[in-house]
Backbone as CSV, one residue per row, in Angstrom:
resi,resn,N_x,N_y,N_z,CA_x,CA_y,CA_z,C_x,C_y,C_z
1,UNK,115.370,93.663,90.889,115.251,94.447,89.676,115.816,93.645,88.496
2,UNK,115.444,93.903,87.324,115.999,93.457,86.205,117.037,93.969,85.794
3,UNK,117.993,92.889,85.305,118.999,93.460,84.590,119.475,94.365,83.899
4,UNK,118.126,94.517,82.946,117.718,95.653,82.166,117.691,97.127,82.749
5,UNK,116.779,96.942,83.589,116.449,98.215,84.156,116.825,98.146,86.278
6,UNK,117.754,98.138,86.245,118.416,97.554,87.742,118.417,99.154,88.379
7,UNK,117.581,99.373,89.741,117.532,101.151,89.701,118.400,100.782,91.725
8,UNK,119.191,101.326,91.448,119.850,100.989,92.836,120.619,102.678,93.187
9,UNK,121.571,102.031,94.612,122.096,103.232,95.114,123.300,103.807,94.436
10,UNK,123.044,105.334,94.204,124.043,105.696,93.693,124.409,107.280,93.918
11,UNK,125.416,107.686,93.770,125.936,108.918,94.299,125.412,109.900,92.863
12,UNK,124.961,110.778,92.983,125.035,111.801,91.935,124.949,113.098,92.129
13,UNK,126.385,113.926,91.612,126.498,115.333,91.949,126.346,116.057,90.982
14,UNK,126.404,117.694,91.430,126.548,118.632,90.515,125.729,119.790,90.683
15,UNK,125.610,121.033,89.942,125.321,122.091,90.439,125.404,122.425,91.759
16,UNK,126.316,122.356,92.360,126.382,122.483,93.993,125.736,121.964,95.362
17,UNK,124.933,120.741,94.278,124.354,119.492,95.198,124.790,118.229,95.139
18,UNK,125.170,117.183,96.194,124.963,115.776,96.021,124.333,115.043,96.737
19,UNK,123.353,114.358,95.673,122.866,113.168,96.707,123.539,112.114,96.989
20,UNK,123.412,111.816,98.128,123.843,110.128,98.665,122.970,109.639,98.714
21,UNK,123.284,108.021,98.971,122.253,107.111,99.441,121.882,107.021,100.856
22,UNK,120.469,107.544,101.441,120.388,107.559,102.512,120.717,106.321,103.082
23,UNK,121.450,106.948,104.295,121.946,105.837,105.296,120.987,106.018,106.858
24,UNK,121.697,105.495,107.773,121.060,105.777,109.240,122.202,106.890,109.551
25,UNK,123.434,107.073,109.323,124.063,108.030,109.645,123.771,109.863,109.272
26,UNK,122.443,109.479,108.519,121.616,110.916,108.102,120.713,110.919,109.044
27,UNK,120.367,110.594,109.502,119.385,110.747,110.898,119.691,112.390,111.618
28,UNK,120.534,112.792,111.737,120.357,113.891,112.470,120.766,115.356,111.326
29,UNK,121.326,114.620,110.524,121.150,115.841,109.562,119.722,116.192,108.775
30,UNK,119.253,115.125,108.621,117.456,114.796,108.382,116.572,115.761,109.567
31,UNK,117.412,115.614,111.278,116.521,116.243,111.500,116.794,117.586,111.826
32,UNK,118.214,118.420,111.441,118.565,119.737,111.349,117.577,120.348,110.329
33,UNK,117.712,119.599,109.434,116.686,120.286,107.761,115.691,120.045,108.226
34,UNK,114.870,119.254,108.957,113.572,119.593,109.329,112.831,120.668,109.950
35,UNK,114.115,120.629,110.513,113.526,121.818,111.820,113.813,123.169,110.936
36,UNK,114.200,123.253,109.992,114.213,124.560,109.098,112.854,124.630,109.115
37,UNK,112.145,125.768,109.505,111.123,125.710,109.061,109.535,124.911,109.877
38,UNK,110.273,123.999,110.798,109.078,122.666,111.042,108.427,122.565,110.269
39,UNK,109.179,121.898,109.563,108.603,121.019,107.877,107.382,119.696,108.648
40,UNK,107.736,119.192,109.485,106.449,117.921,110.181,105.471,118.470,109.993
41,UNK,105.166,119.729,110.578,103.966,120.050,110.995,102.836,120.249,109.324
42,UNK,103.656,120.306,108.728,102.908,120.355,107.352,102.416,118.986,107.222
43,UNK,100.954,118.951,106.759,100.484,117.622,106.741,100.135,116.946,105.245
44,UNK,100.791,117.827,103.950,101.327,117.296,102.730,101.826,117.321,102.096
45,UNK,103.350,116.636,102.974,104.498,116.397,102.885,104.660,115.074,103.784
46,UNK,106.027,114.866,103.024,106.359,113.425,103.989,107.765,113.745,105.164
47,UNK,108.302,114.682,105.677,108.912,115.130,106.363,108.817,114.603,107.956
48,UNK,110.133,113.721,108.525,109.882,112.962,109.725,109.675,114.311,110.859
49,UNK,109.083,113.805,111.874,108.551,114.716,113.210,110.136,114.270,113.999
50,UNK,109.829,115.310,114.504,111.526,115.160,115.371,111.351,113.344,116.350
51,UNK,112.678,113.329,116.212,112.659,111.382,116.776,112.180,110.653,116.182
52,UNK,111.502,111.042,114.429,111.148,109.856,114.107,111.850,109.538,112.604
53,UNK,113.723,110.223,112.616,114.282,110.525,111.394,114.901,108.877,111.319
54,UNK,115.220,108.128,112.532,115.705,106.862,112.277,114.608,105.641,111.335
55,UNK,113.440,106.013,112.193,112.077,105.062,111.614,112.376,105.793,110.523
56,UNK,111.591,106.672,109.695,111.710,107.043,108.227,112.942,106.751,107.502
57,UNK,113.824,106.671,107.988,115.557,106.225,106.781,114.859,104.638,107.119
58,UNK,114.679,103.917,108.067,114.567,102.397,107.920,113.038,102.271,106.816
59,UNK,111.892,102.879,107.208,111.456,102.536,106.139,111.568,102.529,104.559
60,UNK,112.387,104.258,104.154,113.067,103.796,103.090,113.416,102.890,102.666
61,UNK,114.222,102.496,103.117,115.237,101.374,103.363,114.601,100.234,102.888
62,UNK,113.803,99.800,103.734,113.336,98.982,103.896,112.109,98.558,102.549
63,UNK,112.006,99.585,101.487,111.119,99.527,100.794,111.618,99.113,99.255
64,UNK,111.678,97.587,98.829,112.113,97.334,97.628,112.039,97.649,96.465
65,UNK,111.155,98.786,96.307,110.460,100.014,95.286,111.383,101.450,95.019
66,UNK,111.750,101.506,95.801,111.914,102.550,96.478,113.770,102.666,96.460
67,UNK,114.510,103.980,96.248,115.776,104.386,96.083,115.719,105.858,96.894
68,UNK,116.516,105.810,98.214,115.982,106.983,98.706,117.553,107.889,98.787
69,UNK,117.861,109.430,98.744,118.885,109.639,98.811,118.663,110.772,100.075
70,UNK,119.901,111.256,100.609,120.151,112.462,101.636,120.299,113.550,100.604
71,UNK,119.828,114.886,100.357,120.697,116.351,99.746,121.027,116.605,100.354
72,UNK,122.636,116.665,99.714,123.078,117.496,100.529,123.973,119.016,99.805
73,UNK,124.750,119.573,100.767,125.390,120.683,99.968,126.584,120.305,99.555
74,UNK,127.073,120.494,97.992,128.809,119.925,97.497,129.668,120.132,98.561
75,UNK,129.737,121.683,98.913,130.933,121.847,99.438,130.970,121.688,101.061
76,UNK,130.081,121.434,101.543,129.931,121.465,103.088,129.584,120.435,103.698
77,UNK,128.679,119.650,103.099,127.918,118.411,103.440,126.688,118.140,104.482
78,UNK,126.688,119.515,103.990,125.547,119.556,105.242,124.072,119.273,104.308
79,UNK,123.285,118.291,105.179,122.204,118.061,104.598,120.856,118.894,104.640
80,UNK,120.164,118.706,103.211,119.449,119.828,103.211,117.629,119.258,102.894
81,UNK,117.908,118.299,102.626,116.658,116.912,102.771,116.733,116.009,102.082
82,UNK,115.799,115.597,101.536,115.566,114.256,100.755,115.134,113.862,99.885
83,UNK,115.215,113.182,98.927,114.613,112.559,97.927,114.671,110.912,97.507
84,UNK,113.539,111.032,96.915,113.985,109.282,96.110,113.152,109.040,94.831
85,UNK,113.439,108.077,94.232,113.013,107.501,92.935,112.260,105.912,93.496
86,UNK,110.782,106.099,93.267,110.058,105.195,94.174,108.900,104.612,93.150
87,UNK,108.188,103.297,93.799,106.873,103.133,92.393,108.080,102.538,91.234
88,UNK,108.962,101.655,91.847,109.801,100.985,90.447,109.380,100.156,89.946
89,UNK,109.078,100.396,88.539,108.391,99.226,87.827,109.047,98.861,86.851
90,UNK,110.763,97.930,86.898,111.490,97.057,86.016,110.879,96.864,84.361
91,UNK,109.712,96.320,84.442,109.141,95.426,83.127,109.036,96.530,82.521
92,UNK,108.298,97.883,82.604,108.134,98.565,82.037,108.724,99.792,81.782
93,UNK,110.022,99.902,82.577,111.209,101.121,82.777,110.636,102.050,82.889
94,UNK,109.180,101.915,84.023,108.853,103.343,84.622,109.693,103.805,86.156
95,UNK,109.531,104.592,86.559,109.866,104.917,88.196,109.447,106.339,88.382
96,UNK,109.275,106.205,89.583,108.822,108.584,89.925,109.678,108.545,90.951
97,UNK,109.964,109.952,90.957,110.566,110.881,91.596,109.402,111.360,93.265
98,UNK,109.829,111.031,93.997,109.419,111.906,94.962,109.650,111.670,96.264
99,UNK,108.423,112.045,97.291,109.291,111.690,98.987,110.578,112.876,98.998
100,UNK,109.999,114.041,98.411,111.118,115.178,97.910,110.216,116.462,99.069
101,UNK,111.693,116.760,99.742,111.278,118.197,100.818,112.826,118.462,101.394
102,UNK,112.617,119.725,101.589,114.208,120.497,101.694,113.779,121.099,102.836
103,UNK,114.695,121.673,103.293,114.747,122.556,104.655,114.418,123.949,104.049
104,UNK,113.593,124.827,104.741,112.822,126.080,104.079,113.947,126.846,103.729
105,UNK,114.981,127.150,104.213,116.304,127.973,103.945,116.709,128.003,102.646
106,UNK,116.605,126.678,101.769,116.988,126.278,100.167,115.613,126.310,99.607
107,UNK,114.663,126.514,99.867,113.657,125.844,99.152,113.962,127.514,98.395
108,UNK,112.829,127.508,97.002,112.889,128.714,96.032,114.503,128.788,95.623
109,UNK,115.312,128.034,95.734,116.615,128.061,95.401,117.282,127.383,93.969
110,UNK,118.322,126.996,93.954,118.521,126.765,92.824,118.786,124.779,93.169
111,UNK,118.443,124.684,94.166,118.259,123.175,94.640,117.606,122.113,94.376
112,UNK,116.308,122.143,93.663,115.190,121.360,93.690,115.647,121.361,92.201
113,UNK,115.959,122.130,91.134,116.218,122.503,90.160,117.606,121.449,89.770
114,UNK,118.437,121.637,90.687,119.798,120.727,90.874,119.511,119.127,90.931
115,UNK,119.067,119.005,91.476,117.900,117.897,92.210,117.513,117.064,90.833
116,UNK,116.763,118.089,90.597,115.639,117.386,89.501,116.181,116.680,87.901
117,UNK,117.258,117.769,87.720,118.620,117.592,86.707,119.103,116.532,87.283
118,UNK,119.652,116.020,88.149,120.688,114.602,88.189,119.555,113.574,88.355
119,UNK,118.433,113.736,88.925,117.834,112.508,88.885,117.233,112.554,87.452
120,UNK,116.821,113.072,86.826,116.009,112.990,84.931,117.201,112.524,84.791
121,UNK,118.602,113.110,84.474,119.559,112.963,83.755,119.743,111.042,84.228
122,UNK,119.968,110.733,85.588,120.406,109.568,85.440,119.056,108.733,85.264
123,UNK,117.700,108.839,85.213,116.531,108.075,85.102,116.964,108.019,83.523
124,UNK,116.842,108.912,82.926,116.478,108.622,81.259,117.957,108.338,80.149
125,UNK,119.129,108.552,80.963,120.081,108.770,80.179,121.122,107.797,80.305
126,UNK,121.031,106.977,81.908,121.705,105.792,82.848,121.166,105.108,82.747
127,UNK,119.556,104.694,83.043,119.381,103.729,83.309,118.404,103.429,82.150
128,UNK,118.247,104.624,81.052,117.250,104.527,79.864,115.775,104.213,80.167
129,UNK,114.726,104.556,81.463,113.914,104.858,81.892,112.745,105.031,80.765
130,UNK,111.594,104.489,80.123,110.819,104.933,79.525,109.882,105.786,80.063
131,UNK,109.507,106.208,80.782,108.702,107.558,81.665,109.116,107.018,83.128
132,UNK,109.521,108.948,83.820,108.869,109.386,85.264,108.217,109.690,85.479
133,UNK,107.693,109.517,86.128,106.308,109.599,86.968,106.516,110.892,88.118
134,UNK,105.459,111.515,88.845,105.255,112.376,90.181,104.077,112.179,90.643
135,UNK,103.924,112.448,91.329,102.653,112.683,92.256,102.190,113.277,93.741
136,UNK,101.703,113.936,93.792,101.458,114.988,94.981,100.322,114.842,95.295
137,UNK,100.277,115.615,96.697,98.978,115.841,97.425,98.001,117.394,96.584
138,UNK,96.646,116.749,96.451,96.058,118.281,95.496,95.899,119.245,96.241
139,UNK,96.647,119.644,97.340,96.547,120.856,97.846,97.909,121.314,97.865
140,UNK,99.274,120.637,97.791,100.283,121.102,97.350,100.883,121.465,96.334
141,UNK,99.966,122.814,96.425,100.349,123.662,95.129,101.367,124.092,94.261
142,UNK,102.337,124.476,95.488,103.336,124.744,94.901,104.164,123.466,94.771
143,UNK,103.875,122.199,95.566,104.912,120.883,94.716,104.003,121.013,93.121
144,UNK,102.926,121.144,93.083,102.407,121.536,91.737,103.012,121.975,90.610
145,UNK,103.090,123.004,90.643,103.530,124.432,90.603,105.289,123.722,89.665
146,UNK,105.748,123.558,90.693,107.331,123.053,90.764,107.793,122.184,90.067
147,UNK,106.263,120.409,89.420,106.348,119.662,89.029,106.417,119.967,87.472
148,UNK,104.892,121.112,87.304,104.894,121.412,85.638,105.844,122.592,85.036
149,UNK,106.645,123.207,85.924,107.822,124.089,85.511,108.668,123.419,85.189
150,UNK,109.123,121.919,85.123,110.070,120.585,85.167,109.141,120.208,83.610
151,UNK,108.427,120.582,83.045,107.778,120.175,81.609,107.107,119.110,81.510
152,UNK,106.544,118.526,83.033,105.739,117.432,83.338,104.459,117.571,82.373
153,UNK,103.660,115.755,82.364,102.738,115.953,81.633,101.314,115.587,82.881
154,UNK,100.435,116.854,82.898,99.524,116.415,83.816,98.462,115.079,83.601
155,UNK,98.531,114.028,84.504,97.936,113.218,83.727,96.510,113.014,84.297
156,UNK,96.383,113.539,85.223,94.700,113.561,86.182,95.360,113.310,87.691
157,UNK,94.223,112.858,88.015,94.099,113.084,89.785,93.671,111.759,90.343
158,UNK,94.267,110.937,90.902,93.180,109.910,91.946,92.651,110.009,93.342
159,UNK,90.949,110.159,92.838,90.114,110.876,93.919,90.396,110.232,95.697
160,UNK,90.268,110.591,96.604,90.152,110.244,97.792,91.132,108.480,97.672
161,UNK,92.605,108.993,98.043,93.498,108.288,97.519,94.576,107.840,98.573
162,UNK,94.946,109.066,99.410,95.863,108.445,100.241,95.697,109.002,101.606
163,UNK,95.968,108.225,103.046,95.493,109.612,104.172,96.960,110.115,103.851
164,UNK,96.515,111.569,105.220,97.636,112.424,105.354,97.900,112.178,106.838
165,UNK,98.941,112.603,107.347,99.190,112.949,108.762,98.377,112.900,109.935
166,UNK,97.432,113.682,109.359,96.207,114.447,109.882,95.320,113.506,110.037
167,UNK,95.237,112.401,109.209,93.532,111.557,109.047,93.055,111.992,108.138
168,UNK,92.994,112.871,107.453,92.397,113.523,106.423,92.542,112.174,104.944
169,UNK,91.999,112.521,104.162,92.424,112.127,102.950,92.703,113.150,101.892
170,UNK,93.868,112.353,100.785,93.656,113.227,100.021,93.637,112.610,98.498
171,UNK,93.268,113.732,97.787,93.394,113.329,95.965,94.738,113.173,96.098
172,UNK,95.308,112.340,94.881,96.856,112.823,94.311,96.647,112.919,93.126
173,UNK,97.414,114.070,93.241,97.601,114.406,91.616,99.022,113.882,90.662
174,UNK,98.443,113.619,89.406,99.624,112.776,89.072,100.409,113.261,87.615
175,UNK,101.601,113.094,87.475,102.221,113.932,86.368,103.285,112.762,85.673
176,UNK,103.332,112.810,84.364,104.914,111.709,83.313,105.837,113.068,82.866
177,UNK,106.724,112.195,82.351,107.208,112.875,81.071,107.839,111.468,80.578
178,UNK,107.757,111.412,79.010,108.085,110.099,78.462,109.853,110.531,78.135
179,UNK,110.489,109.765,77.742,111.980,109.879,77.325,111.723,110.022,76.057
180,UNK,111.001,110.526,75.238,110.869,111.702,74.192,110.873,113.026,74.292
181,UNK,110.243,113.136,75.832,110.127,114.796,76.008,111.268,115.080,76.936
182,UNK,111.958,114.104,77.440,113.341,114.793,78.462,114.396,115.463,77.643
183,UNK,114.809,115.491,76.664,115.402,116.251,75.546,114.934,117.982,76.016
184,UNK,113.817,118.348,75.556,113.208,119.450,75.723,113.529,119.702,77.131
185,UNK,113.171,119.003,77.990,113.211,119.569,79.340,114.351,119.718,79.777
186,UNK,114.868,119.025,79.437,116.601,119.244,80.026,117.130,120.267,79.054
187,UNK,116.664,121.043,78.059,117.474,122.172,77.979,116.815,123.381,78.895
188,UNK,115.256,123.204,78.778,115.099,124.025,79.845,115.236,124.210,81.145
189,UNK,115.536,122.842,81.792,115.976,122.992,83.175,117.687,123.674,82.817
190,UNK,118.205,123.069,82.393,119.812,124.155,82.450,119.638,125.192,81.955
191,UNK,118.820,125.562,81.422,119.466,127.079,80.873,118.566,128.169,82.084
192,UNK,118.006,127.234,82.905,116.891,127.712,84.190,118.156,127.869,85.588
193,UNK,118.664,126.566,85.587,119.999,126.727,86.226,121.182,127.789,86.258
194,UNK,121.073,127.947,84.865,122.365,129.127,84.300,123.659,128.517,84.470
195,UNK,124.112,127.515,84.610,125.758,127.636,85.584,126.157,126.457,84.849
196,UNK,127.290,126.023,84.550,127.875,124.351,84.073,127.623,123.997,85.633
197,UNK,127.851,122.299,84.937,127.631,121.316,85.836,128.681,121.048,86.633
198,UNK,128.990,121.669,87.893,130.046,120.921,88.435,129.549,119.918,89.566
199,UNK,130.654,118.880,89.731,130.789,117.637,91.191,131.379,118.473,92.214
């Protein structure tokens, strides 16, 4: 990464979440939150199938694009899934957000919301980020749904784009917001939150 725009591992808490930097020692908390629910069996999402939480943290890992973290809960530490900031592109201080799925127990919670606040906050405000990026599968509606309530800008779709699980293919649909519009959004994500920020 560039000096400039250097996007590495880092701890960030608050509203009653912190991410870490996924390690291999999340492996089985990866696969407690999975099994909320049997998140695998969904085929658009990226959620490991039971025994395969070590392979998925190494490919993270393993991906020089790519910043992957564990959620977890502040006060307990119990993990609740995953995220990362992936698609890093230095020269141009873009990066997206995603590779994002929670255990069904938090999901509709005030988590993804928590989530979404420390990573904007440190993309546009830490590391001075000129747009994030998202992108989803076009049948995951509600990651949809979830992306433009965050004040995303829809930017189109790329047709027959990536497989799924399944063999299938799918569109992805794709969303920015430039670091002109994170101002706006970040008052509406906190005042969506309701609560100060605590670590």
């Amino acid at each position: 990464m560039s000096p400039q725009f250097w996007v590495g591992p880092v701890t960030l808490a608050g509203w009653g979440v912190k991410l870490k930097p996924l390690k291999a020692e999340h492996a089985a908390g990866l696969a407690a939150a999975a099994s909320d629910g049997d998140l695998w069996k969904l085929t658009i999402t990226s959620v490991p199938a039971p025994g395969d939480e070590a392979a998925y943290i190494a490919t993270a890992l393993a991906d020089p694009a790519r910043v992957a973290f564990a959620v977890t809960d502040a006060a307990t530490g119990l993990v609740l899934g995953s995220t990362s900031f992936h698609d890093i592109v230095p020269a141009i201080k873009r990066l997206e957000i995603g590779y994002t799925w929670y255990g069904s127990s938090v999901q509709r919670s005030h988590v993804n919301t928590a989530c979404k606040l420390l990573l904007l906050t440190h993309a546009f405000e830490v590391l001075h980020a000129a747009v994030v990026g998202w992108r989803t599968d076009n049948e995951n509606f509600a990651s949809q749904r979830a992306i433009e309530r965050l004040g995303a800008h829809h930017d189109g779709e790329l047709r027959h784009h990536k497989l799924r699980r399944d063999g299938s293919v799918r569109d992805t649909v794709m969303y920015s917001m430039l670091a002109d519009e994170w101002p706006a959004a970040r008052q509406r994500l906190t005042e969506r939150i309701g609560r100060p920020r605590e670590s």
